[in-house]
N, C-alpha and C positions, 0 to 999 in steps of 0.2 A: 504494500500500500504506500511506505513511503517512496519506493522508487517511481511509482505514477503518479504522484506529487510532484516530484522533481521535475519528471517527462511536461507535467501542464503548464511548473511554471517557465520551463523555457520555452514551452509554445507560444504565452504572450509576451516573450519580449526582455527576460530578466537581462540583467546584466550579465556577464559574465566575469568572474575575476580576473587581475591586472593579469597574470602570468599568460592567462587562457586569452585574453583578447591583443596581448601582443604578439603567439602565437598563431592568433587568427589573420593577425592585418598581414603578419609576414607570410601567411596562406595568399591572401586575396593581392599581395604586390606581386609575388612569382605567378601571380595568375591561376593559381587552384583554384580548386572548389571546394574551401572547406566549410565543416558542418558544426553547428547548426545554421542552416540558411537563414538569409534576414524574415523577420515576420511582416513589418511592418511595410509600408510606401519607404515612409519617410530614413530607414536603417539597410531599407535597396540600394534607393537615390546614395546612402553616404557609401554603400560596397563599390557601386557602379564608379561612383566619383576617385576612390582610392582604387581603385583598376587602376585607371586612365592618370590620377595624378604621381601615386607610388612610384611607377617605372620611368615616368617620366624626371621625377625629382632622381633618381640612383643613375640615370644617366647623365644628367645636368653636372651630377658630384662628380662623376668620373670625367668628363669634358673639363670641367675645373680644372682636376688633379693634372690631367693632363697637359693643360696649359699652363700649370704651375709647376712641371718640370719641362718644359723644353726650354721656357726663360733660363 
């Protein structure tokens, strides 16, 4: 019974712990698909958004790095 506790409350939405959701973000910049999915619209919108900005920022850093060593 409590484990189907647990299952509903992350069906609407809970948090997840710090360790658990900076292994999530580093799922969702390498482009996985990790789990639990977003529930909501609005925790889509922020996955779809960290797709698209994550890999773009790790490259931005390495184009830096880059040009801070050929000077």
């Amino acid at each position: 019974e409590s484990e189907l506790h647990k299952v509903q409350a992350d069906a609407i939405g809970a948090p997840l712990k710090l360790r658990r959701a900076l292994t999530y973000s580093l799922e969702v910049i390498t482009l996985q698909r990790p789990e639990p999915s977003p529930t909501t619209t609005f925790s889509r919108m922020l996955v779809i958004t960290e797709m698209v900005i994550g890999p773009l920022q790790v490259a931005l850093l390495a184009l830096a790095i880059r040009r801070k060593f050929i000077r």
